[in-house]
ROMAR-541667 format. One record per residue: x, y, z of N, C-alpha, C, O in turn; residue in three letters. Coordinates in nm, 3 decimals. Atoms other than C-alpha are relative to their C-alpha. Last residue first. Example, Ala and Ser with C-alpha at 12.3 -4.5 7.8 and 13.67 -1.06 7.14 Angstrom:
BEGIN
{nx: -0.082	ny: -0.119	nz: -0.006	cax: 1.367	cay: -0.106	caz: 0.714	cx: -0.077	cy: 0.109	cz: 0.073	ox: -0.026	oy: 0.220	oz: 0.090	resn: SER};
{nx: 0.089	ny: -0.119	nz: 0.000	cax: 1.230	cay: -0.450	caz: 0.780	cx: 0.090	cy: 0.120	cz: 0.000	ox: 0.194	oy: 0.118	oz: 0.066	resn: ALA};
END
This chain:
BEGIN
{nx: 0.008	ny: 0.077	nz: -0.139	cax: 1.247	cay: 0.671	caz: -0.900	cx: 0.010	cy: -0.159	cz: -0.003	ox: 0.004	oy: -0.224	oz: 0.102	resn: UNK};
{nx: -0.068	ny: -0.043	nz: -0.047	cax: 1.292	cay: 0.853	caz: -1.289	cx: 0.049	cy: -0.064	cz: 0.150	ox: 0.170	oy: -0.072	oz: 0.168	resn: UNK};
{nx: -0.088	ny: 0.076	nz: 0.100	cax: 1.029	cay: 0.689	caz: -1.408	cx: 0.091	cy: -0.013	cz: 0.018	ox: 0.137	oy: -0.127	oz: 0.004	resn: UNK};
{nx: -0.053	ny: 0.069	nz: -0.071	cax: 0.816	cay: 0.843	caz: -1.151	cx: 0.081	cy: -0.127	cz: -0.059	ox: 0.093	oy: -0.240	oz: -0.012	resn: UNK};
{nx: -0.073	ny: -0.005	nz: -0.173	cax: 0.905	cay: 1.203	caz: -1.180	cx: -0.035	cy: -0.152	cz: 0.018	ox: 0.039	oy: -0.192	oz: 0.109	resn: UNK};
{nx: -0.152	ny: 0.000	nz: 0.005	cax: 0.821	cay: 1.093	caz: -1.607	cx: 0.078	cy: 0.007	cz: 0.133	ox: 0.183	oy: -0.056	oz: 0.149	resn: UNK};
{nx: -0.109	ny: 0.105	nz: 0.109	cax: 0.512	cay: 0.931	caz: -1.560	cx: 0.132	cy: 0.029	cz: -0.004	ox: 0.218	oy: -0.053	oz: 0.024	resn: UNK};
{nx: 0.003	ny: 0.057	nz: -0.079	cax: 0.397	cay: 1.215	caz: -1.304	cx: 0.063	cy: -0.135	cz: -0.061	ox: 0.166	oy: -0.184	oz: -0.015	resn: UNK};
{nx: -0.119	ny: -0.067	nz: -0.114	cax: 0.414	cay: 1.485	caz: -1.525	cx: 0.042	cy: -0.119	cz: 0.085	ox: 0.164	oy: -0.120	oz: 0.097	resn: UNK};
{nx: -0.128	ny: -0.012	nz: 0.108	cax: 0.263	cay: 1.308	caz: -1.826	cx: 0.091	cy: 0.013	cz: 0.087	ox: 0.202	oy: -0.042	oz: 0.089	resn: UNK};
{nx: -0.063	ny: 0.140	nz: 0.030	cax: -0.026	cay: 1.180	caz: -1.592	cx: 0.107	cy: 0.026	cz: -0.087	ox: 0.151	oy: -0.080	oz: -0.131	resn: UNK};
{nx: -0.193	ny: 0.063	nz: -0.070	cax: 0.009	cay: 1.543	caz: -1.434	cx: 0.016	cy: -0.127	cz: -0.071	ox: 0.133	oy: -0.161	oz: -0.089	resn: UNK};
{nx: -0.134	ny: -0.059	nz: -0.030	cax: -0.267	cay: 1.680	caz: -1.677	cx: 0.114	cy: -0.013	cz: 0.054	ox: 0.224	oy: 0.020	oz: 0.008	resn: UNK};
{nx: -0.040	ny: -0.031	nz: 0.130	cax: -0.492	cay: 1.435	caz: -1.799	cx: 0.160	cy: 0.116	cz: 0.032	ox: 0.279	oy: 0.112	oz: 0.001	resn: UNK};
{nx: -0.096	ny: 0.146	nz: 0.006	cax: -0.544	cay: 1.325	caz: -1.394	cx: 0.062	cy: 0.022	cz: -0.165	ox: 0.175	oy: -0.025	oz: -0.178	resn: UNK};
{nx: -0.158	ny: 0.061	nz: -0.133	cax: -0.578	cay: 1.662	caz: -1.306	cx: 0.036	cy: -0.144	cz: -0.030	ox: 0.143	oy: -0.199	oz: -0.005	resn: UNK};
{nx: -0.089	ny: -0.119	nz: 0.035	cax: -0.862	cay: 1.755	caz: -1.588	cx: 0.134	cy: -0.035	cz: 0.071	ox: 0.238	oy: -0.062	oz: 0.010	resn: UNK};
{nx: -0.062	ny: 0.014	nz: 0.123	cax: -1.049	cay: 1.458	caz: -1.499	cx: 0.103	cy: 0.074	cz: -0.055	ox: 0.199	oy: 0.015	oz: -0.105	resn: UNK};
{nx: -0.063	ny: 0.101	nz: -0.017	cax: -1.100	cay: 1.557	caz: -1.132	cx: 0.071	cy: -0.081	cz: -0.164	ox: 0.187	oy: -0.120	oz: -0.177	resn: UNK};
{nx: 0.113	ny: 0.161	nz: -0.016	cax: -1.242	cay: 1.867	caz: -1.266	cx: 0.122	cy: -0.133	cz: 0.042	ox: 0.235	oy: -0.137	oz: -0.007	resn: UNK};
{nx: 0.159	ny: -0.030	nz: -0.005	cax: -1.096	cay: 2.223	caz: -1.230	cx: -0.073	cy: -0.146	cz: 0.064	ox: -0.131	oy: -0.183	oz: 0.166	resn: UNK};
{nx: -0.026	ny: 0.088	nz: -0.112	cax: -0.684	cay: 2.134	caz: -1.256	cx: -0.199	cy: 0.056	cz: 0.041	ox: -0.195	oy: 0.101	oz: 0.155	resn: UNK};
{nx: -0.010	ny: 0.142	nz: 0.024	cax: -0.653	cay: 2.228	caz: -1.606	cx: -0.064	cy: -0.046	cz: 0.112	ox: -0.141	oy: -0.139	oz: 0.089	resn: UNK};
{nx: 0.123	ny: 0.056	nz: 0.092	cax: -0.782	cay: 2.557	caz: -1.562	cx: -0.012	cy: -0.152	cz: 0.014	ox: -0.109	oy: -0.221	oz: 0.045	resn: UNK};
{nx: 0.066	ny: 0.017	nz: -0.122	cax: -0.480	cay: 2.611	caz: -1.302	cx: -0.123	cy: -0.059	cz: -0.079	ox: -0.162	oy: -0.171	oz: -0.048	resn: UNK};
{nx: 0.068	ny: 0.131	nz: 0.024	cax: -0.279	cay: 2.592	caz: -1.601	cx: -0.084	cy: -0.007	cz: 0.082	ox: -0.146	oy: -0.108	oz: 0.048	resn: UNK};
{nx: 0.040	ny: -0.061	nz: 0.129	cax: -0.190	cay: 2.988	caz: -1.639	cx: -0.081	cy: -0.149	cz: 0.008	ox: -0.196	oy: -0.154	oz: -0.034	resn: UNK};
{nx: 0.124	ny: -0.045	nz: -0.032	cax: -0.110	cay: 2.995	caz: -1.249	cx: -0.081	cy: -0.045	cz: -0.120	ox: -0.199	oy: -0.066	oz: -0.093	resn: UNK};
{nx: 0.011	ny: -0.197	nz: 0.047	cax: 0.201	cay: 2.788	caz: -1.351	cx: -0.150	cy: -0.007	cz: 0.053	ox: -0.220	oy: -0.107	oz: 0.075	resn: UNK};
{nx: 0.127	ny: -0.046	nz: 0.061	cax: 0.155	cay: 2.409	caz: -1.170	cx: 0.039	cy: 0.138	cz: 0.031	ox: 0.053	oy: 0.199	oz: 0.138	resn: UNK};
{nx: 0.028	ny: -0.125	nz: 0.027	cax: 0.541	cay: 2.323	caz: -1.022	cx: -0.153	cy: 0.021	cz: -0.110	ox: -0.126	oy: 0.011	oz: -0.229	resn: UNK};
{nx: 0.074	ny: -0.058	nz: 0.090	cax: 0.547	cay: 1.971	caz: -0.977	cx: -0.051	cy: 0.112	cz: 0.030	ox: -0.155	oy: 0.120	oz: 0.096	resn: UNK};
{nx: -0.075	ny: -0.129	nz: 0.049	cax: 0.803	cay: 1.819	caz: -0.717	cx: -0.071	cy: 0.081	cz: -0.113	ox: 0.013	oy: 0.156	oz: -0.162	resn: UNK};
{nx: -0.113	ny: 0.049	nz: 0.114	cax: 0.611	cay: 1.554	caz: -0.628	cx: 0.061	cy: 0.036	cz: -0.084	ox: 0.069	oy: -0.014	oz: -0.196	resn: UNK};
{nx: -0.008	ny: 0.139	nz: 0.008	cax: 0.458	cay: 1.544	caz: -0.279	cx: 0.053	cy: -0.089	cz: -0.146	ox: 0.085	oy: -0.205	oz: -0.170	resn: UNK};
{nx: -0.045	ny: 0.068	nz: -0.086	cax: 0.519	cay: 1.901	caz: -0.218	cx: 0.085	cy: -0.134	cz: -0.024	ox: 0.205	oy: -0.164	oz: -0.023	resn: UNK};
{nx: -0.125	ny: 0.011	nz: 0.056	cax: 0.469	cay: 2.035	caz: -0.547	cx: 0.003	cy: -0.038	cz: 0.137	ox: 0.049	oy: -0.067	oz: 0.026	resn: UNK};
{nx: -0.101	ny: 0.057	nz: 0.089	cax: 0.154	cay: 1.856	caz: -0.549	cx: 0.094	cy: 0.027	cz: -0.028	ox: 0.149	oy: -0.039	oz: -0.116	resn: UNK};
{nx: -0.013	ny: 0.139	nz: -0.034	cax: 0.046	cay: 1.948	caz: -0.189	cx: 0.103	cy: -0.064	cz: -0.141	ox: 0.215	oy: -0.115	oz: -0.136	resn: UNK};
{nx: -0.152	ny: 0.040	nz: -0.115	cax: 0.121	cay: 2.313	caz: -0.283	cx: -0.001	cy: -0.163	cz: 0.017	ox: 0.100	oy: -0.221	oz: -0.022	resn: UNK};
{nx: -0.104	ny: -0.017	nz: 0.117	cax: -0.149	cay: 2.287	caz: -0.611	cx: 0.139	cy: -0.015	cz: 0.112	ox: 0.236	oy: -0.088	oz: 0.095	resn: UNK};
{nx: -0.036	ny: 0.117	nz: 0.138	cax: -0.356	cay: 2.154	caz: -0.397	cx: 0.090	cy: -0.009	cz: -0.040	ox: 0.167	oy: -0.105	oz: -0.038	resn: UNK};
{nx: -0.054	ny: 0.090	nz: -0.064	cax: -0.340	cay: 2.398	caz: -0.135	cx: 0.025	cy: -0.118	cz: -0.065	ox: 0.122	oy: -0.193	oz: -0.051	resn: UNK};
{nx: -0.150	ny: -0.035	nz: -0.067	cax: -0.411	cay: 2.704	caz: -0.339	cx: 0.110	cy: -0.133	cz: 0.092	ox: 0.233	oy: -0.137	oz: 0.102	resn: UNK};
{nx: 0.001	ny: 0.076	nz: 0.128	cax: -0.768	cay: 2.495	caz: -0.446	cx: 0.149	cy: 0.027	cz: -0.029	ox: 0.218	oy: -0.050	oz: -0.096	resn: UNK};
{nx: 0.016	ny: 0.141	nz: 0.025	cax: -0.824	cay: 2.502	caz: -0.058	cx: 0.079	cy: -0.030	cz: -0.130	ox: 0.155	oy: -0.126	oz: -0.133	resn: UNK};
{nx: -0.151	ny: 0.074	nz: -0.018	cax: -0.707	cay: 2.886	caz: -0.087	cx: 0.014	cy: -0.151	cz: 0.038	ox: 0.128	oy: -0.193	oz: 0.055	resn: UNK};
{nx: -0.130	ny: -0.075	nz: 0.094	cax: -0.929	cay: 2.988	caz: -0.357	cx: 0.059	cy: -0.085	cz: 0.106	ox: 0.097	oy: -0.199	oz: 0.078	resn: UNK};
{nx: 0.009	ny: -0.120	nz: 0.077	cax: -1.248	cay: 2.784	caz: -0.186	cx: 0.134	cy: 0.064	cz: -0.028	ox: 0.209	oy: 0.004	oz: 0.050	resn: UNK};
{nx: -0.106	ny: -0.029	nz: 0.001	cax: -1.359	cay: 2.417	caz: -0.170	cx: 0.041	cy: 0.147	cz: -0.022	ox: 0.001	oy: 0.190	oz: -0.130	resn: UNK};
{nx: -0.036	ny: -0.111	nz: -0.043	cax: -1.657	cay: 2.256	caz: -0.069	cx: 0.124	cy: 0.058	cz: 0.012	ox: 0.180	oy: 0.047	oz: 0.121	resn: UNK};
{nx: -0.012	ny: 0.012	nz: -0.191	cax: -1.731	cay: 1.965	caz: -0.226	cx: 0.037	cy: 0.186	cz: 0.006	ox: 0.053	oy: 0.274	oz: -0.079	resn: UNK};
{nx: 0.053	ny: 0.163	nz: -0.075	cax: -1.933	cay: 1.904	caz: -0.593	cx: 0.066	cy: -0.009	cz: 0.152	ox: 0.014	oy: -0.080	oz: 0.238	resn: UNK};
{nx: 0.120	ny: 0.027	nz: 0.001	cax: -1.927	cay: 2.238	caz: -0.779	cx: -0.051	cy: -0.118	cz: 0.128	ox: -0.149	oy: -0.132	oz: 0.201	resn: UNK};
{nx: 0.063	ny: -0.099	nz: -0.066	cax: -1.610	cay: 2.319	caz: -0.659	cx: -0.119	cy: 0.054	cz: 0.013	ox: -0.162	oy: 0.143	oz: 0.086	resn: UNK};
{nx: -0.037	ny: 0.023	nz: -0.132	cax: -1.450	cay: 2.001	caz: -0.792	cx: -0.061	cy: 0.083	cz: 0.067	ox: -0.106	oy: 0.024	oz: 0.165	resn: UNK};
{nx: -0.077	ny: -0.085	nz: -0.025	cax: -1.574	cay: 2.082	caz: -1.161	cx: -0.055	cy: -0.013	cz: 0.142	ox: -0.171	oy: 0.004	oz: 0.179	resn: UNK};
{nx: 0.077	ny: -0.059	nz: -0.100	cax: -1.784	cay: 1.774	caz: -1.273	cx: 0.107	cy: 0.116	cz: 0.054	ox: 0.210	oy: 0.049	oz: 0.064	resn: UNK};
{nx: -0.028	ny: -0.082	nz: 0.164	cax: -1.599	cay: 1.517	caz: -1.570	cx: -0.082	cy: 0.153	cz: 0.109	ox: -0.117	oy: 0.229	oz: 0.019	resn: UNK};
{nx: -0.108	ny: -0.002	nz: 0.077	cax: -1.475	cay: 1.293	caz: -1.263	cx: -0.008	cy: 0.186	cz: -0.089	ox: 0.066	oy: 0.284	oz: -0.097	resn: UNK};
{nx: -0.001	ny: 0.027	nz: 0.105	cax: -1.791	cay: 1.270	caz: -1.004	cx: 0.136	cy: 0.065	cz: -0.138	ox: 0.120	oy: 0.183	oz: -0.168	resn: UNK};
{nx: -0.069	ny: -0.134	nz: 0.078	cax: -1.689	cay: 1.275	caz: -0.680	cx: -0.009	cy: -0.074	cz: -0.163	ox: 0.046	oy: -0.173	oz: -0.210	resn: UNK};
{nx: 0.111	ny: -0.043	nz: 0.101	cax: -1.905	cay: 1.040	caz: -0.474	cx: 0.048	cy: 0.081	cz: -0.144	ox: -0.022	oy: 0.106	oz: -0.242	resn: UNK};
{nx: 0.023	ny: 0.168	nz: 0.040	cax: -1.625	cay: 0.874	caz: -0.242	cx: -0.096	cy: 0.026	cz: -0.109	ox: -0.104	oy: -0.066	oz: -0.189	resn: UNK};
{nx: -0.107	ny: 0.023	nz: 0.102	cax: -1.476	cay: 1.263	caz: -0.173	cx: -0.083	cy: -0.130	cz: -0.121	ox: -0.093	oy: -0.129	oz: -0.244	resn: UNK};
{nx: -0.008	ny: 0.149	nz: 0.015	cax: -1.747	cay: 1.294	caz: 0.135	cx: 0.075	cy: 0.006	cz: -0.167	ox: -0.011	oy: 0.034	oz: -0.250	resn: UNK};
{nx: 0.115	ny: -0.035	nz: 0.156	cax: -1.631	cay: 1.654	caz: 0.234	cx: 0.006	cy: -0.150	cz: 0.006	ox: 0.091	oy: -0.216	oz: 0.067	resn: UNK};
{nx: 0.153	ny: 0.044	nz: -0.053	cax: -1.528	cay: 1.659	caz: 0.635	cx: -0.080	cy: -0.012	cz: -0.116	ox: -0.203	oy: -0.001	oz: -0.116	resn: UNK};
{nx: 0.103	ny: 0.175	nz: -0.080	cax: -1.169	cay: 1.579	caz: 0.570	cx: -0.134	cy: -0.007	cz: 0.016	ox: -0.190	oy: -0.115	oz: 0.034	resn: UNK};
{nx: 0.145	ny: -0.010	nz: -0.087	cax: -1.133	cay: 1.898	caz: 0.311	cx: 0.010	cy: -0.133	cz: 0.063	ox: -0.035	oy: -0.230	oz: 0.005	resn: UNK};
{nx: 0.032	ny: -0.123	nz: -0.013	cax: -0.756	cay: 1.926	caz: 0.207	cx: -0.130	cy: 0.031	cz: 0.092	ox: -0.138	oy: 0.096	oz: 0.196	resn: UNK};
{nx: -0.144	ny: -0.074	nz: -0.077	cax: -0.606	cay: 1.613	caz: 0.341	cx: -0.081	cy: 0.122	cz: 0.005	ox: -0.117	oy: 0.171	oz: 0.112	resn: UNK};
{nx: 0.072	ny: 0.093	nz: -0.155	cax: -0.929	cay: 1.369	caz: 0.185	cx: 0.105	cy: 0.162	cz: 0.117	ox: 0.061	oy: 0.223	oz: 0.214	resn: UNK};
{nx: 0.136	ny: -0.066	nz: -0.020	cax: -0.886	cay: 1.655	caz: -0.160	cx: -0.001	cy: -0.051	cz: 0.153	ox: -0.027	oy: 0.032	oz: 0.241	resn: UNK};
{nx: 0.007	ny: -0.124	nz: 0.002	cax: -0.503	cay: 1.490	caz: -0.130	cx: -0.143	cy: 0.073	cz: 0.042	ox: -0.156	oy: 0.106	oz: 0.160	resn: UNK};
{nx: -0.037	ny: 0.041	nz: -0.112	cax: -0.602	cay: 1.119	caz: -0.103	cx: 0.049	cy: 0.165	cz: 0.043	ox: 0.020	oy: 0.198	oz: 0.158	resn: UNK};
{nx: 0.065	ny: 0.011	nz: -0.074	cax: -0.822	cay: 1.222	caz: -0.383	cx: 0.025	cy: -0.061	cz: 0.121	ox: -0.066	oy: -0.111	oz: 0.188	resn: UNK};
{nx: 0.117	ny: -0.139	nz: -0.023	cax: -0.573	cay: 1.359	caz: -0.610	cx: -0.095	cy: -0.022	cz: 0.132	ox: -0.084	oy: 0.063	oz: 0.219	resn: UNK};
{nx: -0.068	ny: -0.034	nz: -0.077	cax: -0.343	cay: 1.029	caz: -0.511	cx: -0.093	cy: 0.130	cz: 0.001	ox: -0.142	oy: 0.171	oz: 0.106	resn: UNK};
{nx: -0.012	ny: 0.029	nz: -0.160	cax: -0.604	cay: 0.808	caz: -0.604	cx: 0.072	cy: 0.118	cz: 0.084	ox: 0.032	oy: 0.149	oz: 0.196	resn: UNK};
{nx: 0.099	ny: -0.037	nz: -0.018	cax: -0.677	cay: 0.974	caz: -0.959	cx: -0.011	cy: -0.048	cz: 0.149	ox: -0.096	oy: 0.007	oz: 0.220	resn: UNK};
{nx: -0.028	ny: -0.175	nz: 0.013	cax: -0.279	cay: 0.965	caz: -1.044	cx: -0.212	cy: 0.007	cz: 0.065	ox: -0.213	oy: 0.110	oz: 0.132	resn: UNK};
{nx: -0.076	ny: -0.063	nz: -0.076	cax: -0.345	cay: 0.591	caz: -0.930	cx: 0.065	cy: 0.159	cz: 0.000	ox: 0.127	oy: 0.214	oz: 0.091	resn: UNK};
{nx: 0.071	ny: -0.002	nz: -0.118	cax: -0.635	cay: 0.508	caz: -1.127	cx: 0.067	cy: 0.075	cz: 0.112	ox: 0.015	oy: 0.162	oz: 0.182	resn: UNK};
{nx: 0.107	ny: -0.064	nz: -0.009	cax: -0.516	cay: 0.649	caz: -1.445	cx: -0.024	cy: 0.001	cz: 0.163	ox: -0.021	oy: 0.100	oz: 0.236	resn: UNK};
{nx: 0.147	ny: 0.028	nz: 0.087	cax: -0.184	cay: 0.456	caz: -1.436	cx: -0.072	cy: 0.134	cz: 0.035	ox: -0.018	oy: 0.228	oz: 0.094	resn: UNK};
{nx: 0.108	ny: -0.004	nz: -0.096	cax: 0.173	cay: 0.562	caz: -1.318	cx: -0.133	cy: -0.006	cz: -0.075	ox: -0.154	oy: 0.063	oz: -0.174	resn: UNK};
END
């Protein structure tokens, strides 16, 4: 799975979590909670959407990772390469 598309699906997610935030602006290297409106259990919902939508368990301990839109695509693109290698 490329860059773009681990960075599509985050933000087809964020569209799920907040619909009324404008997403289309979201700057990458910018911590998500600076830039839309998101709070503990928005950022709680994330992390469910992605084990939802692709079996990926995120420990509490990584949550760091998942801050900035950059951060989430560095982090599952390993995860997500291998669940979709596998398909």
């Amino acid at each position: 799975m490329t860059i773009n598309e681990i960075r599509q699906i985050i933000l087809n997610i964020l569209e799920d979590i907040a619909p009324d935030e404008d997403i289309s602006s979201i700057d990458d290297n910018t911590k998500l909670r600076e830039q839309i409106d998101l709070d503990s259990m928005d950022f709680l919902d994330i992390v469910m959407e992605l084990r939802k939508r692709f079996n990926i368990e995120v420990p509490e301990k990584d949550y760091e990772h998942l801050a900035t839109l950059a951060g989430c695509i560095t982090y599952l693109q390993p995860l997500l390469k291998d669940r979709l290698a596998a398909s």
